[in-house]
Every structure is written in structure tokens, then in C-alpha cells.
C-alpha positions in Angstrom: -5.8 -12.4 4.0 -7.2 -12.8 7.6 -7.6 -16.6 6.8 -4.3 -17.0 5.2 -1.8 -14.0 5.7 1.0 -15.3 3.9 1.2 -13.1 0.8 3.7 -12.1 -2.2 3.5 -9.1 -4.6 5.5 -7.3 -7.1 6.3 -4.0 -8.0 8.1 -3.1 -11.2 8.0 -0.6 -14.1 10.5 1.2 -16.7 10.6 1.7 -20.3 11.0 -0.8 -23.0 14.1 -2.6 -22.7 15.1 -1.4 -18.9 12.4 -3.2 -16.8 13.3 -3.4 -13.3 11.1 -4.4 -10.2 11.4 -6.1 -6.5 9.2 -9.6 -6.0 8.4 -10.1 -2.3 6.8 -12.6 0.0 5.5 -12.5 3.6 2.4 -11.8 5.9 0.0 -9.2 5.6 -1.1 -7.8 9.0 -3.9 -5.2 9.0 -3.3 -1.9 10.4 -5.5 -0.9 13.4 -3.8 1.4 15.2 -6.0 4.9 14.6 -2.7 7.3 14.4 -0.9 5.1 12.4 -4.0 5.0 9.7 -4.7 8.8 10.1 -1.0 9.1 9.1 -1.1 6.5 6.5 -4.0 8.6 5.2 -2.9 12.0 5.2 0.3 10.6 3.3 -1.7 8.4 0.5 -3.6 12.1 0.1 -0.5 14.3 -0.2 1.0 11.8 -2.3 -1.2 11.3 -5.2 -3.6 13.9 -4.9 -2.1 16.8 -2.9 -4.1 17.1 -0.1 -5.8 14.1 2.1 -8.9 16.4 1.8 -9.1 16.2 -2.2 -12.4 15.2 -3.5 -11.0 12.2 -5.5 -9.3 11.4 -2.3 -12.1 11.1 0.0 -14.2 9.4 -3.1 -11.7 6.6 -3.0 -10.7 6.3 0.4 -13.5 7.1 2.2 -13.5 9.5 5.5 -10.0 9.0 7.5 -11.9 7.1 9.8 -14.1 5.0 7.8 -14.6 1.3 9.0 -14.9 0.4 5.0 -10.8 1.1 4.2 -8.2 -1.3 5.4 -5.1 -0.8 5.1 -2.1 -3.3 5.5 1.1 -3.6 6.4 3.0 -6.4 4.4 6.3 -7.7 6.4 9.0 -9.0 3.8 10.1 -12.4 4.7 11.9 -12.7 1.9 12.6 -11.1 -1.8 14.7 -10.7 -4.6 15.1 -7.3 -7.0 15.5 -7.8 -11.4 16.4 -5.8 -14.3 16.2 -6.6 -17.8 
């Protein structure tokens, strides 16, 4: 993504016979800014496993600080939601 930061992804789910999702496209920017991240991980944490200090958490994620996790910040450029 540094190379080529223009990006597109999907999210979508339901039950058999009332599918729905949102298809996007547009650039993915990495997320440096230190509060932003500690934020960012405190609320991945809380989200799926309660606590940003959960041992699953830190297994996956790595120490709040850890050079290893990236996270990234996709701006929409353009998309369209569905439903079938």
C-alpha cells in the first residue's frame, strides 16, 4: 500500500436471503500520529475483547506502542451500498 495507496474493500453480512454490504474505493494512508493509535487501540480492545489489556488482545496486536502494528486509515473516494 505505500507503493500504491489506492485501495477498495467491502464489508457486507446478513442471513440467507437479506445480504446487504457497502463496496468502497480510495487511498489508504497509515496512521502515525501516537494518540490517535493509542486511541485506535484502546477502542479495537474494548470492542472485541473488553479491555485493550486482554491477553488475546495484546497476542494479536502487540504492545500499544509496538513498531510491528500498522494501522490505516482508508479515505472513501467513492462507493456504493447493496442488498439482496
Amino acid at each position: 500500500m505505500k507503493k500504491r495507496p489506492l485501495v477498495g474493500w467491502v464489508i457486507d453480512g446478513g442471513k440467507k436471503g437479506k445480504y446487504k454490504g457497502l463496496s468502497m474505493h480510495g487511498r489508504a494512508e497509515e496512521v502515525r500520529d501516537r494518540k490517535l493509535r493509542a486511541r485506535l487501540y484502546a477502542a479495537f480492545g474494548r470492542k472485541y475483547f473488553g479491555s485493550a489489556d486482554h491477553r488475546r488482545h495484546k497476542e494479536i496486536w502487540g504492545e500499544v506502542d509496538d513498531p510491528e502494528t500498522v494501522f490505516v486509515h482508508l479515505k472513501v473516494a467513492d462507493g456504493f451500498w447493496w442488498e439482496y
